[in-house]
VEXDREN-2710 file (C-alpha; in Angstrom, 1 decimal):
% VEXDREN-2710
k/r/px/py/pz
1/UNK/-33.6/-27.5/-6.7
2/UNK/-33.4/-25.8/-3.3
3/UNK/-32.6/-21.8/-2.9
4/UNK/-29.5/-23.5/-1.2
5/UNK/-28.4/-25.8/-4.0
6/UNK/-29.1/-22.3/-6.1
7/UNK/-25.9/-20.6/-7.9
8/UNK/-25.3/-17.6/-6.5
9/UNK/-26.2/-14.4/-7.9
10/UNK/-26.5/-10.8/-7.4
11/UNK/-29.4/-8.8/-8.3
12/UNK/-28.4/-4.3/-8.0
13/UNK/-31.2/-1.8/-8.3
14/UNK/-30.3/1.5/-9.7
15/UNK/-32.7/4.8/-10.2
16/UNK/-32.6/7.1/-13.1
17/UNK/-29.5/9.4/-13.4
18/UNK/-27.2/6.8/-12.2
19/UNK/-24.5/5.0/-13.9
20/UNK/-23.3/2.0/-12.3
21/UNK/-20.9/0.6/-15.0
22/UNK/-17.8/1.3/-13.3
23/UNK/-18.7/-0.8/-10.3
24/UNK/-20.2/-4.0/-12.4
25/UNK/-17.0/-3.8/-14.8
26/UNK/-15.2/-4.9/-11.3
27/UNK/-17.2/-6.9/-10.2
28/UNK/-17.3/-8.9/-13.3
29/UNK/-13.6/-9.0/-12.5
30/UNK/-13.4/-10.1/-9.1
31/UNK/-16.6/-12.5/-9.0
32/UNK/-16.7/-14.1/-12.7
33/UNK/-18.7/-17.0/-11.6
34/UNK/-21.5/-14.5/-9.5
35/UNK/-24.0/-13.4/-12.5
36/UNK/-25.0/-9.6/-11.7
37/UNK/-28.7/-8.7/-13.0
38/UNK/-29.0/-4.6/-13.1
39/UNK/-32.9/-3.9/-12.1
40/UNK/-33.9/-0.2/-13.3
41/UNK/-35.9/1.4/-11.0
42/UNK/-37.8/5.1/-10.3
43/UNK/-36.6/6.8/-7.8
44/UNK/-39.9/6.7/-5.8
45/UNK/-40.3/2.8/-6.0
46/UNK/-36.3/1.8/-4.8
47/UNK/-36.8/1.5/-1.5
48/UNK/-39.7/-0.7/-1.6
49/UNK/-38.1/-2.8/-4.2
50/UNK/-35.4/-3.6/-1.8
51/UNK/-37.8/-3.7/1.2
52/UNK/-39.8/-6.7/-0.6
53/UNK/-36.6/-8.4/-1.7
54/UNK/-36.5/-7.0/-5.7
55/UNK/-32.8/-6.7/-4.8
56/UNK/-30.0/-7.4/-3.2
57/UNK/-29.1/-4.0/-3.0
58/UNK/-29.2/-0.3/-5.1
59/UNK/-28.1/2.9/-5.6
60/UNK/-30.9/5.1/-4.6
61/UNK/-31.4/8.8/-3.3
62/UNK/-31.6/10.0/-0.2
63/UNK/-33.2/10.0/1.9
64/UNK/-34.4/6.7/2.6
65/UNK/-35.7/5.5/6.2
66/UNK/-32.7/4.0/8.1
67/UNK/-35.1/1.7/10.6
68/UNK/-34.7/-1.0/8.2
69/UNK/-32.4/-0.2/5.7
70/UNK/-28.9/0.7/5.4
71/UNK/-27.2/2.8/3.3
72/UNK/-23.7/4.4/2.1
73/UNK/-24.3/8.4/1.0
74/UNK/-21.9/8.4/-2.2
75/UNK/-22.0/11.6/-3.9
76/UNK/-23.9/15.1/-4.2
77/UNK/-25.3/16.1/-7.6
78/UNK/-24.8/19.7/-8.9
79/UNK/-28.5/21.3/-9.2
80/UNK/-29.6/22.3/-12.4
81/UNK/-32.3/24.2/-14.3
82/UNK/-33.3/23.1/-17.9
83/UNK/-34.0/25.7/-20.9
84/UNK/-34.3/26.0/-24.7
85/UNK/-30.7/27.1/-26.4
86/UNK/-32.4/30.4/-27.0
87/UNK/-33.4/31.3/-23.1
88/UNK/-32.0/34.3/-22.0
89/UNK/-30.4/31.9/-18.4
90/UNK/-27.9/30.9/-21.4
91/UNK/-26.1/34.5/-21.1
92/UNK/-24.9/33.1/-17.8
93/UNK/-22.9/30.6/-16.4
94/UNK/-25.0/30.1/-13.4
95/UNK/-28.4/31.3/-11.8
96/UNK/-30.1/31.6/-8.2
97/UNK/-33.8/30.3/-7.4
98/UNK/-34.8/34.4/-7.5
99/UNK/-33.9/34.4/-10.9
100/UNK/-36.8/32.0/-11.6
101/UNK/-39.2/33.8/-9.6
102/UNK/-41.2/35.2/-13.2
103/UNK/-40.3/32.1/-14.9
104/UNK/-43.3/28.6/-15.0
105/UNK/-40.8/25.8/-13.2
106/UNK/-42.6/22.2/-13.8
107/UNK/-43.0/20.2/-11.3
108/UNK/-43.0/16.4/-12.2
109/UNK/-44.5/13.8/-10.1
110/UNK/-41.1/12.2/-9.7
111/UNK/-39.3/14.8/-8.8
112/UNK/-36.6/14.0/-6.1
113/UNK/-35.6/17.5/-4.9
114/UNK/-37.1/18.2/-2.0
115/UNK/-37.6/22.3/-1.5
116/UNK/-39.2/24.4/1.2
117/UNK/-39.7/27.0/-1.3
118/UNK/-40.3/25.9/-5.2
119/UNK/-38.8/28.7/-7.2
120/UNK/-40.7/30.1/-9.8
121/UNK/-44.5/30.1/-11.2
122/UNK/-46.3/26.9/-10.6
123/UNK/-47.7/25.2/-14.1
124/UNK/-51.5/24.0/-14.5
125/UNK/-50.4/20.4/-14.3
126/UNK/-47.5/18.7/-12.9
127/UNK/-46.4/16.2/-15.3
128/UNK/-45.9/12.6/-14.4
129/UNK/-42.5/11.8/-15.2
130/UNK/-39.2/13.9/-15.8
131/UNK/-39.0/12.8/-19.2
132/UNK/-42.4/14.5/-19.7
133/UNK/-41.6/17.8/-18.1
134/UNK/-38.5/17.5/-20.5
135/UNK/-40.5/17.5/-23.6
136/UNK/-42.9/20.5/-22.0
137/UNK/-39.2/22.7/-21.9
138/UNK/-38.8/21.7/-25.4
139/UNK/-42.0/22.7/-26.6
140/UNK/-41.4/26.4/-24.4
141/UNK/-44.3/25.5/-21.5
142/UNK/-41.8/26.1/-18.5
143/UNK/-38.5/25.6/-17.2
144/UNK/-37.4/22.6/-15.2
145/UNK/-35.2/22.3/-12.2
146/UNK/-33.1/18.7/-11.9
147/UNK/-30.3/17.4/-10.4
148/UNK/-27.3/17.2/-13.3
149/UNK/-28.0/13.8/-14.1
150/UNK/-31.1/13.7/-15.4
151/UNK/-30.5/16.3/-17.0
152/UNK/-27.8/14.6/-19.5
153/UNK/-30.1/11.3/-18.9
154/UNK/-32.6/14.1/-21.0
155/UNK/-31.0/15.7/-23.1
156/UNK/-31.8/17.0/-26.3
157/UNK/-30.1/18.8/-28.9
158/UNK/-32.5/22.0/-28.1
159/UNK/-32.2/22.3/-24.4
160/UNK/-29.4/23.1/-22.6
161/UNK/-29.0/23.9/-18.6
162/UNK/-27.0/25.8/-16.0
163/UNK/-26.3/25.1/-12.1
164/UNK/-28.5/26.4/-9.4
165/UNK/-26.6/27.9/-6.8
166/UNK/-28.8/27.6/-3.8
167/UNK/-31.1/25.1/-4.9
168/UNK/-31.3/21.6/-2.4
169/UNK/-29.0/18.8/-3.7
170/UNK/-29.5/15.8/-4.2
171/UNK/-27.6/12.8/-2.5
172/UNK/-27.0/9.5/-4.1
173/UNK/-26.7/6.2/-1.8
174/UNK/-25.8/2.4/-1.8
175/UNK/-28.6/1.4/0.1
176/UNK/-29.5/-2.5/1.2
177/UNK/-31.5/-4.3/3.9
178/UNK/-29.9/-4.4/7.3
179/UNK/-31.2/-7.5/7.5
180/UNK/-29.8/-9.0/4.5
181/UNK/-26.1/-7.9/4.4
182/UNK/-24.7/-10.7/3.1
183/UNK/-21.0/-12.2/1.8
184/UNK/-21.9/-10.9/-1.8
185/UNK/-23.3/-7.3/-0.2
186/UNK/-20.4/-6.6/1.4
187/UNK/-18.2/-7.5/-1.6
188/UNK/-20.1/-4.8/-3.6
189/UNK/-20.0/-2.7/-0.9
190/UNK/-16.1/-2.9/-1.0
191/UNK/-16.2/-2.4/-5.0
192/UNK/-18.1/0.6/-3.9
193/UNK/-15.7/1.8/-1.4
194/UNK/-12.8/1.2/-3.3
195/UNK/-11.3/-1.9/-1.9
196/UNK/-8.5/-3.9/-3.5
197/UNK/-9.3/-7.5/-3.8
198/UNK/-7.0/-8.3/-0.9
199/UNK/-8.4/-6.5/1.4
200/UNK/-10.4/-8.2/3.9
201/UNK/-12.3/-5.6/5.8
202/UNK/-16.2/-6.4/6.2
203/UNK/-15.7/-10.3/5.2
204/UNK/-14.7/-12.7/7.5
205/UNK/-11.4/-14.3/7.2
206/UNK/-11.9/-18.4/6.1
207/UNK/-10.6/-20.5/8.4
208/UNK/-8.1/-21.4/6.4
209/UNK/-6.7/-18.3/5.2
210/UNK/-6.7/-17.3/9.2
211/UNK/-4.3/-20.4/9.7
212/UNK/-1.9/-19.5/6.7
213/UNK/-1.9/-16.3/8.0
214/UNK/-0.8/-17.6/11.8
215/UNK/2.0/-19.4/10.3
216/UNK/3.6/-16.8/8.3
217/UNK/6.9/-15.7/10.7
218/UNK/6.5/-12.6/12.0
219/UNK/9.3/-9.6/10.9
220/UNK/11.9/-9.1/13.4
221/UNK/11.6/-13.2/14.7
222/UNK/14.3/-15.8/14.8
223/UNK/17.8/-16.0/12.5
224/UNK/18.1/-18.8/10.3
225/UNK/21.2/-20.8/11.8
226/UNK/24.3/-20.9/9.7
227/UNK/25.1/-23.5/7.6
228/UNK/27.2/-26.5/8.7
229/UNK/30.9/-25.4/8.3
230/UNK/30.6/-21.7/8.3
231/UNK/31.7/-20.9/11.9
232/UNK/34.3/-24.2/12.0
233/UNK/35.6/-22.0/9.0
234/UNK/35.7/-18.7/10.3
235/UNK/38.0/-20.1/13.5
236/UNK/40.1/-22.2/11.5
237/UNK/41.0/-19.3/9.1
238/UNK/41.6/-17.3/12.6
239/UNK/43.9/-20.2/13.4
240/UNK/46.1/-20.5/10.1
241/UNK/46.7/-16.8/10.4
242/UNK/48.3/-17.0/13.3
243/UNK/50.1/-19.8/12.9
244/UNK/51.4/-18.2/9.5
245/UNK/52.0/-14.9/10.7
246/UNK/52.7/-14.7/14.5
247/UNK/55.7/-12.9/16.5
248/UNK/58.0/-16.4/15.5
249/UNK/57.6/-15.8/11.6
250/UNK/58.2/-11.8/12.3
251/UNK/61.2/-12.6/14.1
252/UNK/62.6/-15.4/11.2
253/UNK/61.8/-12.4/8.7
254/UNK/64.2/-9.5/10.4
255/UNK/67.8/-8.9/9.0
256/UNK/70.9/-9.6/11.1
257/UNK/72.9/-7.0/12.0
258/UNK/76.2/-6.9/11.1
259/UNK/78.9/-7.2/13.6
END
């Protein structure tokens, strides 16, 4: 079998913290006969998954280089730092980076912040994945600084966490090959966008739905001419009336003086 006697299918990266089940429950809907594969991915390995053809396209965060990809910015995560239940950052409802500055802040290898200033106390060791530096906070090493995401992607019954108010964001994208926007990534992209499944922006029309649509008569075009009989009837009944009731009938109708 040839890739062009293939059946179609749609393969959608995501990285950790997102939750794409929203947009594959409509797509399900709409496209029933196209299969859709969900590919997990780190945050750090998504765009060269997509790059080398892993996917068709994914939800990654920015930023990603724009000479050879595209991508849609979706969203902006709350920042968030992650503590034991019993930390003394649970007496408030939010903190700055200052009030990290005596406070160890891990620093995991994945991390997709990007800071010009870390807050806080660097740790001996940077652990190698967020879920790592998550069990470091449970065990009281350090602290941990996350978008909101990963943070309920985390959690544990013992930890808790509150937003950063000037800490950098994090963006999340729909991101795909420029090269490789095809029919089937441009109907996810209009899933993404919101779309109804009438609308045709981004797709080209079929040829045959552009000729039904030609035919259809525009608003505001030609009157339907009346039915045989109607206007013949409209005179006649014009005629009878006055043949029934014209001055001669009025005349006939008035009483004679008497003499």
């Amino acid at each position: 079998m040839t890739s062009s006697d293939a059946s179609p299918s749609f393969r959608l990266a995501y990285v950790p913290g997102v939750t794409p089940t929203k947009w594959v429950r409509i797509w399900n809907e709409r496209l029933p006969d196209v299969p859709l594969t969900l590919i997990p991915v780190p945050a750090a390995d998504a765009c060269a998954l997509l790059r080398d053809g892993g996917a068709d396209a994914g939800f990654v965060r920015l930023p990603v280089d724009r000479t050879d990809l595209a991508a849609i910015p979706l969203y902006t995560e709350t920042t968030v730092v992650v503590v034991p239940k019993d930390h003394l950052v649970t007496a408030v409802d939010e903190v700055a980076a200052e009030d990290l500055a005596e406070e160890i802040v891990l620093h995991p290898l994945d991390d997709t912040l990007e800071w010009e200033s870390r807050p806080g106390l660097p740790a001996n060791e940077r652990p190698a994945t967020t879920g790592d530096a998550i069990e470091l906070v449970a065990a009281g090493v350090g602290l941990l600084v996350v978008p909101q995401s990963l943070a309920r992607l985390h959690h544990r019954k013992d930890l808790t966490y509150r937003p950063v108010s000037d800490a950098p964001a994090s963006r999340v994208a729909l991101s795909w090959p420029q090269e490789e926007t095809t029919d089937l990534v441009e109907d996810f992209i209009g899933i993404v966008r919101g779309r109804t499944v009438n609308s045709t922006r981004g797709r080209p029309q079929a040829p045959a739905q552009a000729q039904a649509k030609a035919k259809r008569p525009e608003a505001g075009g030609a009157r339907r001419k009346p039915a045989a009989g109607k206007t013949a009837g409209k005179s006649g009944g014009k005629g009878a009336r006055s043949g029934s009731g014209g001055p001669k009938a009025a005349r006939r109708g008035k009483p004679r003086r008497r003499s």
